[in-house]
C-alpha positions as CSV (number, residue, x, y, z in Angstrom):
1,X,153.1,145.8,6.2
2,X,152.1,149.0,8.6
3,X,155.1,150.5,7.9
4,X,154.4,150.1,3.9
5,X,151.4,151.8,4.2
6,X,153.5,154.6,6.0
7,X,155.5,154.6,3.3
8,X,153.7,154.8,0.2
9,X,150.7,157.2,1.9
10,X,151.2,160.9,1.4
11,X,147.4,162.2,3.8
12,X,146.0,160.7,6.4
13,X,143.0,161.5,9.1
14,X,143.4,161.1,12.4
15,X,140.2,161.2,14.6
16,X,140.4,162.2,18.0
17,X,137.9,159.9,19.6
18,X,137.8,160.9,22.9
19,X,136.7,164.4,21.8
20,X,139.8,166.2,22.8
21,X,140.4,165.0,26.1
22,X,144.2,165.7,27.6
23,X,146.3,164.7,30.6
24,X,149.6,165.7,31.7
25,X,152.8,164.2,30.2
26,X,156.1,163.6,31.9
27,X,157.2,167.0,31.4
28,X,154.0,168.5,32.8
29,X,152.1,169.7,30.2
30,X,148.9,168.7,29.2
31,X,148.3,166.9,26.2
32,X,146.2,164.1,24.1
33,X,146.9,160.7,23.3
34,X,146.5,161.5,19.6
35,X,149.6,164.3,19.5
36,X,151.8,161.1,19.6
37,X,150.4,159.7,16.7
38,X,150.5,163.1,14.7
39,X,153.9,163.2,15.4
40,X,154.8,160.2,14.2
41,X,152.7,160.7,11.1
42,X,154.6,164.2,10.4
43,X,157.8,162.7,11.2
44,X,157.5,160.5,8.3
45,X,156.2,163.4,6.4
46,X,152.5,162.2,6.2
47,X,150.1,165.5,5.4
48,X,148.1,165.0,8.5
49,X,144.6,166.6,9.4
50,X,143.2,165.8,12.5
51,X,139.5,166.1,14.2
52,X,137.1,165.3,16.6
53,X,134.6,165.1,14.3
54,X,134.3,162.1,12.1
55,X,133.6,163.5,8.2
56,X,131.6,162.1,5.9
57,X,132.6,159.3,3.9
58,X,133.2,160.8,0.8
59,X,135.7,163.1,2.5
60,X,137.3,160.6,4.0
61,X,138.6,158.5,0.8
62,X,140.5,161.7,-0.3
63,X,142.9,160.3,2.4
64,X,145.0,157.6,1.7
65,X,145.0,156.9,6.1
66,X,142.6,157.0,8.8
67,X,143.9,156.6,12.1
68,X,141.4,156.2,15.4
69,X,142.3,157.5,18.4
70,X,140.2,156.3,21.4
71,X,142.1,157.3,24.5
72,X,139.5,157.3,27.1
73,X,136.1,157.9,27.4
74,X,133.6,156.4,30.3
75,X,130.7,155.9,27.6
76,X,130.7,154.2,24.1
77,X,133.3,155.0,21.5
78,X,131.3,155.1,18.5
79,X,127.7,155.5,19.1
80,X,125.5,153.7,16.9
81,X,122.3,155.3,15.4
């Protein structure tokens, strides 16, 4: 079913949760957890913007996507209000 969605979605937001945060892949260089998922989303030719902000929700429903990515963080992912 994922891969439908894939398929059929054109845009998609990806949020960098862990507001930018990096470590060093196997090659060295540093980078974040969501540069694997952008790839992927690219590869498959999905028009991809990604932030470490969270928009508004009328913004986001112009994308058919949202992807979340939470790689690390040592308080709470999504602070309540």
């Amino acid at each position: 079913m994922l891969l439908l969605i894939i398929l059929f979605s054109h845009t998609a937001f990806l949020w960098d949760n862990d507001a930018g945060q990096q470590f060093y892949s196997p090659t060295g260089y540093p980078i974040g957890i969501e540069e694997f998922m952008l790839e992927a989303l690219l590869d498959n030719e999905v028009q991809t913007t990604v932030d470490t902000i969270l928009p508004i929700l009328d913004t986001l429903l112009t994308y058919d996507m949202l992807w979340i990515t939470c790689g690390w963080r040592n308080d709470t992912m999504i602070k309540q209000q």
